[in-house]
HTML snippet that shows the backbone in 3Dmol.js (N, CA, C, O; Angstrom):
<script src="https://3Dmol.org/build/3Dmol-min.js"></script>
<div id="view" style="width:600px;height:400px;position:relative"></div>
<script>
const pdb = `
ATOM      1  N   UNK A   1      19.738  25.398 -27.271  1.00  0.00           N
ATOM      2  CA  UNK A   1      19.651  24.013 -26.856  1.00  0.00           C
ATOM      3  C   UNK A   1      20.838  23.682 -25.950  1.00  0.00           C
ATOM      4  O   UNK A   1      22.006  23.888 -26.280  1.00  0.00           O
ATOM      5  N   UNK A   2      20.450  23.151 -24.776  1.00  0.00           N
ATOM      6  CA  UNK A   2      21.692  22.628 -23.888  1.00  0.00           C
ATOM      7  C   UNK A   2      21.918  21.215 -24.486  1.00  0.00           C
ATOM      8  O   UNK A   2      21.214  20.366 -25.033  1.00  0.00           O
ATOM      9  N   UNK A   3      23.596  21.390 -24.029  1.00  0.00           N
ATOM     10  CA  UNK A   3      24.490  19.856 -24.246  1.00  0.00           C
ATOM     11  C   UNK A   3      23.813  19.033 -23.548  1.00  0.00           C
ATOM     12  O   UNK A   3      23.224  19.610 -22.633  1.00  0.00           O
ATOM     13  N   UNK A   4      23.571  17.456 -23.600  1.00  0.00           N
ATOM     14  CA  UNK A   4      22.811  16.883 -22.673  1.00  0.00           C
ATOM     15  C   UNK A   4      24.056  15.570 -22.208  1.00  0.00           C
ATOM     16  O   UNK A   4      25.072  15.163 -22.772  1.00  0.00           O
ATOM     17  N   UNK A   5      23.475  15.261 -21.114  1.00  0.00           N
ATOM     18  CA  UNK A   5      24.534  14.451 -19.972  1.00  0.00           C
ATOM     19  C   UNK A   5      23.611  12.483 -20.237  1.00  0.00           C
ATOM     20  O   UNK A   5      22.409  12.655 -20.037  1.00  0.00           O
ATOM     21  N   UNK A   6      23.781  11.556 -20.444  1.00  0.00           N
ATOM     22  CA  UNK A   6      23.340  10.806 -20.120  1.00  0.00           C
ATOM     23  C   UNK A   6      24.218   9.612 -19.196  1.00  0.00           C
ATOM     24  O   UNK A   6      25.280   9.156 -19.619  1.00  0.00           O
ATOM     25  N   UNK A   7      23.557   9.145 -17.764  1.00  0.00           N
ATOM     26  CA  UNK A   7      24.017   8.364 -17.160  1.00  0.00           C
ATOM     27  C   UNK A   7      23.211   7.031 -16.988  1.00  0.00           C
ATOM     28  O   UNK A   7      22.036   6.893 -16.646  1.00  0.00           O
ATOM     29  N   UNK A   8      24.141   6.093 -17.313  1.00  0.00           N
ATOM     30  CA  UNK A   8      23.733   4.307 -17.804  1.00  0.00           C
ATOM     31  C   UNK A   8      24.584   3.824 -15.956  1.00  0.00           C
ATOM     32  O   UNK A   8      25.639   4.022 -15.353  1.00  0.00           O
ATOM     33  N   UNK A   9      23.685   3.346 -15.818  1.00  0.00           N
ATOM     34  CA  UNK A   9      23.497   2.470 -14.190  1.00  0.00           C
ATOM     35  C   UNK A   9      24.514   1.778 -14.045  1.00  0.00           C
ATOM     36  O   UNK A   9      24.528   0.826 -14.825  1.00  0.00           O
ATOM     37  N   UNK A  10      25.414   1.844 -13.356  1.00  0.00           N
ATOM     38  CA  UNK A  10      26.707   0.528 -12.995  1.00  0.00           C
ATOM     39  C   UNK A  10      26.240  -1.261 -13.310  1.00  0.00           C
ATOM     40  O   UNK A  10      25.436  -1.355 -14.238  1.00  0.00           O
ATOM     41  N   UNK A  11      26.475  -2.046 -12.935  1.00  0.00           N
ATOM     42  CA  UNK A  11      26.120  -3.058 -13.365  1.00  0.00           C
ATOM     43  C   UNK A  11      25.687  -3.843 -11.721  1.00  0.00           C
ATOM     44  O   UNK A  11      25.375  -5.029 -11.622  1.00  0.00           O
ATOM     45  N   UNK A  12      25.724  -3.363 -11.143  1.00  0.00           N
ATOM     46  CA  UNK A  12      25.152  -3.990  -9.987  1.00  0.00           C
ATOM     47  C   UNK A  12      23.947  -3.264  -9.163  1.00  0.00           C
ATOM     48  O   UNK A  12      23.122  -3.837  -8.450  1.00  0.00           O
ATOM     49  N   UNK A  13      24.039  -1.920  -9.419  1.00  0.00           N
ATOM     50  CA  UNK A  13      23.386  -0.838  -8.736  1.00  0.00           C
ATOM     51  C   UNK A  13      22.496  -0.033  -9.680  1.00  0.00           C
ATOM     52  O   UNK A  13      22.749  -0.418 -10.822  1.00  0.00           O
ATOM     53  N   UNK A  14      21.722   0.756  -9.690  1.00  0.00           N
ATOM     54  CA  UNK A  14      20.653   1.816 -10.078  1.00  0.00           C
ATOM     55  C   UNK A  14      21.077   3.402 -10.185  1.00  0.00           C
ATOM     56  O   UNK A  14      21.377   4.015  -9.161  1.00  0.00           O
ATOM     57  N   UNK A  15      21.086   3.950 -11.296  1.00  0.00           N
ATOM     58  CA  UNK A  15      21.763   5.137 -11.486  1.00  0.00           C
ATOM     59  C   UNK A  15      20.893   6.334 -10.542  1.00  0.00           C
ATOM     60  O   UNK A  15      20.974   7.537 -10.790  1.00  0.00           O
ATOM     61  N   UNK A  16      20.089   5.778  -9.466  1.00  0.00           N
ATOM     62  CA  UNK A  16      19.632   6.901  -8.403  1.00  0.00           C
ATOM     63  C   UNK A  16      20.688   6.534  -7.499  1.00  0.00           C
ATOM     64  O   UNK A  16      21.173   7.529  -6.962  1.00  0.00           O
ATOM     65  N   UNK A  17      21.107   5.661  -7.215  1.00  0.00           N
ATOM     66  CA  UNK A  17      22.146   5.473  -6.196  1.00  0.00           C
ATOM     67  C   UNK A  17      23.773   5.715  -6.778  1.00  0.00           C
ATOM     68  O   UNK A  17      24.810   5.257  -6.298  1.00  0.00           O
ATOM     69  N   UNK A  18      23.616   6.510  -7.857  1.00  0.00           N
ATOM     70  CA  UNK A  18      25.340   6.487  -8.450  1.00  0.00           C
ATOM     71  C   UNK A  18      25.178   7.747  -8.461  1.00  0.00           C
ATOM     72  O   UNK A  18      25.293   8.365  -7.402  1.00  0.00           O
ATOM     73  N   UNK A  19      24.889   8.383  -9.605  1.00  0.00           N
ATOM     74  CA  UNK A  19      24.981   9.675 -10.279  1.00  0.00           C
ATOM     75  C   UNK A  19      23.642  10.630  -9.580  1.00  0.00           C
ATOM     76  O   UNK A  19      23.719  11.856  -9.514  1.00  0.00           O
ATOM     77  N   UNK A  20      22.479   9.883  -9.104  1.00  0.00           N
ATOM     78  CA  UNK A  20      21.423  10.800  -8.365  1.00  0.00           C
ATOM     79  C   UNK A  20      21.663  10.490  -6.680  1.00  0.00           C
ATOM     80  O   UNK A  20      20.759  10.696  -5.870  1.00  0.00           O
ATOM     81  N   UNK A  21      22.577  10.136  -6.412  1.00  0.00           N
ATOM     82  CA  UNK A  21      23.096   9.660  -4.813  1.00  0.00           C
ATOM     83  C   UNK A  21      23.151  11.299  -4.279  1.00  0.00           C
ATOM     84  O   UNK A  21      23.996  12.022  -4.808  1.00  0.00           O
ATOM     85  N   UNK A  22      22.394  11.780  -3.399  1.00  0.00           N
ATOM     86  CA  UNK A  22      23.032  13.100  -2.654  1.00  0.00           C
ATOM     87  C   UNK A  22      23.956  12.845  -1.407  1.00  0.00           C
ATOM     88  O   UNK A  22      24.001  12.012  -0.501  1.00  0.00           O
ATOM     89  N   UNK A  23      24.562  13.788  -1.731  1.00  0.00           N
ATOM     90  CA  UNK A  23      25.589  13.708  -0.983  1.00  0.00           C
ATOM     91  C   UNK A  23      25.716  15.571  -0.229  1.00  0.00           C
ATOM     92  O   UNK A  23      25.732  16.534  -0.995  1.00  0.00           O
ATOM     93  N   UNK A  24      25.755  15.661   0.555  1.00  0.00           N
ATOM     94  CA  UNK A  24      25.892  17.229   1.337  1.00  0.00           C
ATOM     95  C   UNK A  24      24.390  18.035   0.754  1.00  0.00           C
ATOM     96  O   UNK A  24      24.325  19.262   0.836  1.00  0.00           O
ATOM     97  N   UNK A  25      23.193  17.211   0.157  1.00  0.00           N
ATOM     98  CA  UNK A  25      22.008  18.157  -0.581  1.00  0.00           C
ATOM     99  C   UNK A  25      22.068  18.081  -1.824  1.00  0.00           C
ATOM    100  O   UNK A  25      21.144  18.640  -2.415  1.00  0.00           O
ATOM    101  N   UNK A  26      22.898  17.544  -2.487  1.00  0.00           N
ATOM    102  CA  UNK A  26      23.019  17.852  -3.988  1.00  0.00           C
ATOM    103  C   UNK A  26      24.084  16.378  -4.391  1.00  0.00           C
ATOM    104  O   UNK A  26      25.042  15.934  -3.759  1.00  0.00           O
ATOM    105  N   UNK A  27      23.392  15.841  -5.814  1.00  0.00           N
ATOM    106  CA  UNK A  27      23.934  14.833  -6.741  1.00  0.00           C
ATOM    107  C   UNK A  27      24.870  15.758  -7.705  1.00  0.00           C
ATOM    108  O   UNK A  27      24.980  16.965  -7.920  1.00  0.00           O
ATOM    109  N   UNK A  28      25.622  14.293  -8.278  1.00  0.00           N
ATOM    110  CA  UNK A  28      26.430  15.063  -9.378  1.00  0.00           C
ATOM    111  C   UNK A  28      25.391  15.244 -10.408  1.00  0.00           C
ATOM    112  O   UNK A  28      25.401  16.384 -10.871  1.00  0.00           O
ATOM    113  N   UNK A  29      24.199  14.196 -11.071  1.00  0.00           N
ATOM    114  CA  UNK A  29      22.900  14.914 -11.469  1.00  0.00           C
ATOM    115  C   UNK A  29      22.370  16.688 -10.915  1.00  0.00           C
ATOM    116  O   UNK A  29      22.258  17.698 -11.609  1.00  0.00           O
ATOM    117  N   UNK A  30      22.216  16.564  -9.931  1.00  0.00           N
ATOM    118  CA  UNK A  30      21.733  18.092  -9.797  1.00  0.00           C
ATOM    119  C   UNK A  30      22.942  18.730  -9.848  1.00  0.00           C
ATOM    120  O   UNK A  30      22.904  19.204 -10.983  1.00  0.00           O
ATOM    121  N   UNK A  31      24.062  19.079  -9.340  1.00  0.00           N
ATOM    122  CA  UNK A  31      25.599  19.589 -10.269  1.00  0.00           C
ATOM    123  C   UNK A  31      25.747  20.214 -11.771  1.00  0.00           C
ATOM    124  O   UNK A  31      26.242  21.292 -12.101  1.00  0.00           O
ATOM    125  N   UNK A  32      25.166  19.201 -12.569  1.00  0.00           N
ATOM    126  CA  UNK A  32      25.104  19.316 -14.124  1.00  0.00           C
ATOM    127  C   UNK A  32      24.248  19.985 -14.458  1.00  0.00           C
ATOM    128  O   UNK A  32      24.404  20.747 -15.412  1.00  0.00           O
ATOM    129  N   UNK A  33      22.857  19.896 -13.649  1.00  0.00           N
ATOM    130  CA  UNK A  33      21.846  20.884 -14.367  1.00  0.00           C
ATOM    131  C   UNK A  33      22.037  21.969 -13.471  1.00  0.00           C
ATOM    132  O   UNK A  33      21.393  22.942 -13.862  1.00  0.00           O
ATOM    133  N   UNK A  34      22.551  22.146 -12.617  1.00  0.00           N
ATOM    134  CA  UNK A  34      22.580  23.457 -12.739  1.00  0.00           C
ATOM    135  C   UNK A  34      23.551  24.431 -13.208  1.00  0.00           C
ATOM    136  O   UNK A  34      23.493  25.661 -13.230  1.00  0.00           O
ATOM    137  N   UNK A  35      24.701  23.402 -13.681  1.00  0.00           N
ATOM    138  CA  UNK A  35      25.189  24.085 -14.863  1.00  0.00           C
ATOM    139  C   UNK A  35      24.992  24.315 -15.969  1.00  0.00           C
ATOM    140  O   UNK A  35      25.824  24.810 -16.729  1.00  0.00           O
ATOM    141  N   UNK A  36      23.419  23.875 -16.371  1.00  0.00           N
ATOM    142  CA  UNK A  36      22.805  24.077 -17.506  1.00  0.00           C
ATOM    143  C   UNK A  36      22.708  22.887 -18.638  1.00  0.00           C
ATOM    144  O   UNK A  36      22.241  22.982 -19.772  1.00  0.00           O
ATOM    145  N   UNK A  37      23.375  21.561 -17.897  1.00  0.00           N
ATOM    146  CA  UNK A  37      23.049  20.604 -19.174  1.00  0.00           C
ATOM    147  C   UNK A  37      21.761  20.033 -18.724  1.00  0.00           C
ATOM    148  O   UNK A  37      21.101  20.115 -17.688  1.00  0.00           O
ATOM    149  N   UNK A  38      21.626  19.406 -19.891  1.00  0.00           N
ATOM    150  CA  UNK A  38      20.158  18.897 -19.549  1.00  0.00           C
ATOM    151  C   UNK A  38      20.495  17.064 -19.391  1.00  0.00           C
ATOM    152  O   UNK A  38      20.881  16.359 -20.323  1.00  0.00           O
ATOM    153  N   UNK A  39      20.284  16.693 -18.274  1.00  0.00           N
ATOM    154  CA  UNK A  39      20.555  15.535 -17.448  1.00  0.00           C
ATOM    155  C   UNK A  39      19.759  14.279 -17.393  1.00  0.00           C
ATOM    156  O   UNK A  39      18.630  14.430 -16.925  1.00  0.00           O
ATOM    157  N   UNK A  40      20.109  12.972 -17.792  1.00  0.00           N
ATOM    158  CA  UNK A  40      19.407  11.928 -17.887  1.00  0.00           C
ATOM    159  C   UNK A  40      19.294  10.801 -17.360  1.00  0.00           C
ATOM    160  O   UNK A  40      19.635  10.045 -18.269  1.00  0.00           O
ATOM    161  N   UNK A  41      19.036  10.177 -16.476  1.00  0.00           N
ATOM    162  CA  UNK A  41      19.783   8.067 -16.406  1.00  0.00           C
ATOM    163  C   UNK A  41      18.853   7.289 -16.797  1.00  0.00           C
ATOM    164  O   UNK A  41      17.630   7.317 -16.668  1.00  0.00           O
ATOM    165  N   UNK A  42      19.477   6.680 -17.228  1.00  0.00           N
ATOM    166  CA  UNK A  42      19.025   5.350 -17.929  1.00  0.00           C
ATOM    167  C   UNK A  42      19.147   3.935 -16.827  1.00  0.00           C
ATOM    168  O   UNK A  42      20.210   3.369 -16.570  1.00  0.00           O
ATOM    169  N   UNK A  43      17.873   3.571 -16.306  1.00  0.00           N
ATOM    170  CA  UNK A  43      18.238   2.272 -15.770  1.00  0.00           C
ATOM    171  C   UNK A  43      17.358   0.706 -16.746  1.00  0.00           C
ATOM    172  O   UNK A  43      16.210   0.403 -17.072  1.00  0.00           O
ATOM    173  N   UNK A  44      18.949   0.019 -16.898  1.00  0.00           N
ATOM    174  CA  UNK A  44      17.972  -1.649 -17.829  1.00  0.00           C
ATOM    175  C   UNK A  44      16.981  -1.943 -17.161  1.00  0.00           C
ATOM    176  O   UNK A  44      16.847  -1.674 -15.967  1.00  0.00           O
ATOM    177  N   UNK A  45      16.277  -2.455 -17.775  1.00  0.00           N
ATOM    178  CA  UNK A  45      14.991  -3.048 -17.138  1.00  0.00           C
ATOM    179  C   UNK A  45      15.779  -4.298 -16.041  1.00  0.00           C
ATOM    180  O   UNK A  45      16.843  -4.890 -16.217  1.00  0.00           O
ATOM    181  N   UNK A  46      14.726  -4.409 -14.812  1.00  0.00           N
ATOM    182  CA  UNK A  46      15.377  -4.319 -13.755  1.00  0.00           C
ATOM    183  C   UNK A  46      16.148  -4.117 -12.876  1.00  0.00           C
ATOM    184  O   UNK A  46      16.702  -4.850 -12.057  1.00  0.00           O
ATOM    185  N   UNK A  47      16.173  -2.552 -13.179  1.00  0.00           N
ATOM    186  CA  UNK A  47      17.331  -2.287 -11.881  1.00  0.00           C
ATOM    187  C   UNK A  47      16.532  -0.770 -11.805  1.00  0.00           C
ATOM    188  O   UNK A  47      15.848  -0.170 -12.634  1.00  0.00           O
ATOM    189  N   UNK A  48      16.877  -0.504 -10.667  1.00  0.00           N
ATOM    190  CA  UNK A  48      16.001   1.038 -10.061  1.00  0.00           C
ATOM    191  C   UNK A  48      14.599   0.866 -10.460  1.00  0.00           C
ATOM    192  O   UNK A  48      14.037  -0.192 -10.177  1.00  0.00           O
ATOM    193  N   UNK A  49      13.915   1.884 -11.149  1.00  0.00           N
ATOM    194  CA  UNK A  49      12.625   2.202 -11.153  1.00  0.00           C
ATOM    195  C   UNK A  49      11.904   2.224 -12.240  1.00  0.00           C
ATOM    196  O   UNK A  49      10.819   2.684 -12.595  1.00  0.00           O
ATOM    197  N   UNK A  50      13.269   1.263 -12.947  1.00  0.00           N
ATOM    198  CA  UNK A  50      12.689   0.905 -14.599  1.00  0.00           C
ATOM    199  C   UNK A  50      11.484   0.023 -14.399  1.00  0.00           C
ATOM    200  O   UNK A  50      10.895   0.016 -13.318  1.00  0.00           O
ATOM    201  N   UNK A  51      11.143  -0.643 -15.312  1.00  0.00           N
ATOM    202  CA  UNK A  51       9.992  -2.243 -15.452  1.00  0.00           C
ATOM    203  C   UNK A  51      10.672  -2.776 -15.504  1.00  0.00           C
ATOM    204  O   UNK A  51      11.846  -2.499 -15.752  1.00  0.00           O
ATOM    205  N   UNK A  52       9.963  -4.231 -15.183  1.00  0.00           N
ATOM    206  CA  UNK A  52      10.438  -5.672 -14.409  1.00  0.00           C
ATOM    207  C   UNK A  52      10.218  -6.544 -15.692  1.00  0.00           C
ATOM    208  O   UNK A  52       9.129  -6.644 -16.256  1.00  0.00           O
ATOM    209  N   UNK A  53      11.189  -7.065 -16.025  1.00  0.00           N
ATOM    210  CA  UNK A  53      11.275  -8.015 -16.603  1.00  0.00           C
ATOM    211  C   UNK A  53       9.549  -9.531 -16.220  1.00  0.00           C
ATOM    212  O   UNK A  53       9.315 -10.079 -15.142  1.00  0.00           O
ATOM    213  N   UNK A  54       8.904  -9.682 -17.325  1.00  0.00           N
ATOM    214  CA  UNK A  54       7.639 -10.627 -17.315  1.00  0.00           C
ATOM    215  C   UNK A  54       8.030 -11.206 -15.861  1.00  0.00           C
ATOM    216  O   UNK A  54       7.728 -10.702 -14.780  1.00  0.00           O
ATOM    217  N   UNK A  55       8.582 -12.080 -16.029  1.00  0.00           N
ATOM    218  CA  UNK A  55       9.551 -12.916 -15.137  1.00  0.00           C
ATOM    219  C   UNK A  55       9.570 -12.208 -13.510  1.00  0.00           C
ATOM    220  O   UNK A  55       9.092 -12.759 -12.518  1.00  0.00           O
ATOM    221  N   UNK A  56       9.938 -11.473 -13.521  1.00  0.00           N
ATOM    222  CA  UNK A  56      10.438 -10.822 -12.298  1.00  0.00           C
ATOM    223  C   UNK A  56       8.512 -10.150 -11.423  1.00  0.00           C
ATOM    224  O   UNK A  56       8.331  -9.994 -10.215  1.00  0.00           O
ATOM    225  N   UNK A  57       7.915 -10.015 -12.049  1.00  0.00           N
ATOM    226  CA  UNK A  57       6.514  -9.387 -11.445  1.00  0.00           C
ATOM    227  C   UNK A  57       5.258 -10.644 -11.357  1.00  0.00           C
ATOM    228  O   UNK A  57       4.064 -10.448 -11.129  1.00  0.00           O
ATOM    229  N   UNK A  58       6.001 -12.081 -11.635  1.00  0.00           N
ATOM    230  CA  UNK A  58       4.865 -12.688 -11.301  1.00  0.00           C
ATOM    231  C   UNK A  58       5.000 -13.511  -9.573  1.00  0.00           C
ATOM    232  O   UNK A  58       6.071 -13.441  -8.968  1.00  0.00           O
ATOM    233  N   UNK A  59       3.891 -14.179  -9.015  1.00  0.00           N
ATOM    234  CA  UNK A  59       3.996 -14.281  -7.708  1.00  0.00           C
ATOM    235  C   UNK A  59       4.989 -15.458  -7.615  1.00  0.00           C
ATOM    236  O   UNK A  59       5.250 -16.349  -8.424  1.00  0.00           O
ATOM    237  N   UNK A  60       5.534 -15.150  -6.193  1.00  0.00           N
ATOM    238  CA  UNK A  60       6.836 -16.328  -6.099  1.00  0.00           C
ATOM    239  C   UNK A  60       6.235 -17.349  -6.031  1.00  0.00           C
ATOM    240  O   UNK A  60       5.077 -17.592  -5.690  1.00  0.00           O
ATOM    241  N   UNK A  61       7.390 -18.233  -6.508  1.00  0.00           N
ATOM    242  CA  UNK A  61       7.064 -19.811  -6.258  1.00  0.00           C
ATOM    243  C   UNK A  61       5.978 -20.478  -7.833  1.00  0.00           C
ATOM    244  O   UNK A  61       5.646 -21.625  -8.132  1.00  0.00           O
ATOM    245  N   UNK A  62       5.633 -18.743  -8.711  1.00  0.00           N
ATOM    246  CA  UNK A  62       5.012 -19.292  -9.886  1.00  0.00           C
ATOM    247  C   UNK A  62       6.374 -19.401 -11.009  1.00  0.00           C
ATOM    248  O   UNK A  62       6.408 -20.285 -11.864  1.00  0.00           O
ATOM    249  N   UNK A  63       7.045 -18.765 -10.914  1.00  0.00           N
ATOM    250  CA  UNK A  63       8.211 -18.436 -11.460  1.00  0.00           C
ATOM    251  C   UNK A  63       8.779 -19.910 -12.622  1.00  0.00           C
ATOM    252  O   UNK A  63       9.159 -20.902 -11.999  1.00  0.00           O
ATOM    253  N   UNK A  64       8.801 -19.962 -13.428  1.00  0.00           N
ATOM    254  CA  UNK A  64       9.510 -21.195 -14.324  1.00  0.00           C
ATOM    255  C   UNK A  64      10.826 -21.221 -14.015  1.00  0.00           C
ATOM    256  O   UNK A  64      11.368 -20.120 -13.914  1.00  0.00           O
ATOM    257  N   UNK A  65      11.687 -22.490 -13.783  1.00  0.00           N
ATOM    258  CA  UNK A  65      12.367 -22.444 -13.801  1.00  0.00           C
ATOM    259  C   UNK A  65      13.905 -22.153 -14.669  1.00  0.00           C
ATOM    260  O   UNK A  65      13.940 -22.488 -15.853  1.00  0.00           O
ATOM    261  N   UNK A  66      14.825 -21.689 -14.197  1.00  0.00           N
ATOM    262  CA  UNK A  66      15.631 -20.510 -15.244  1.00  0.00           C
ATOM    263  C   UNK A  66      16.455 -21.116 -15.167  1.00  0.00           C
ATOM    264  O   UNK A  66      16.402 -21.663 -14.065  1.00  0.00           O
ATOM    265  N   UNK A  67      18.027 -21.670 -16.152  1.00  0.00           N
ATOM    266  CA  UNK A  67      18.926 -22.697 -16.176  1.00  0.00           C
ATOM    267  C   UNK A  67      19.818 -21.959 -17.322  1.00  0.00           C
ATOM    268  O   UNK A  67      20.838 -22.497 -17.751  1.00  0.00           O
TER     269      UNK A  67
END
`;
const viewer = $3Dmol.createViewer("view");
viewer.addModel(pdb, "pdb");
viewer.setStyle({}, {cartoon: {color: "spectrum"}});
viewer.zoomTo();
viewer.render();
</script>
């Protein structure tokens, strides 16, 4: 069993643009696995390519207002 790596998303940005960002062909994600850990990110719901918050996927202008 490989050690496993998990990466949690900055707070403004999406952990494809942090830790899966390539840079010269290769992320620090692809880095790790190919040193054999087994590699993860975690993005909160809404941010990257997680699901959208109820709220966030209905059409604009239906939106309730948020306070």
């Amino acid at each position: 069993m490989n050690e496993a790596v998990l990466f949690i998303h900055g707070a403004s940005f999406p952990s494809e643009l942090a830790s899966g960002f390539k840079i010269g062909g290769a992320s620090w994600m692809d880095h790790l696995t190919n040193a054999g850990y087994d590699v993860f990110a975690l993005d909160f719901l809404g941010y990257g390519k997680s699901d959208r918050y109820d709220y966030m996927s209905n059409e604009v202008g239906k939106n309730e207002q948020r306070g």
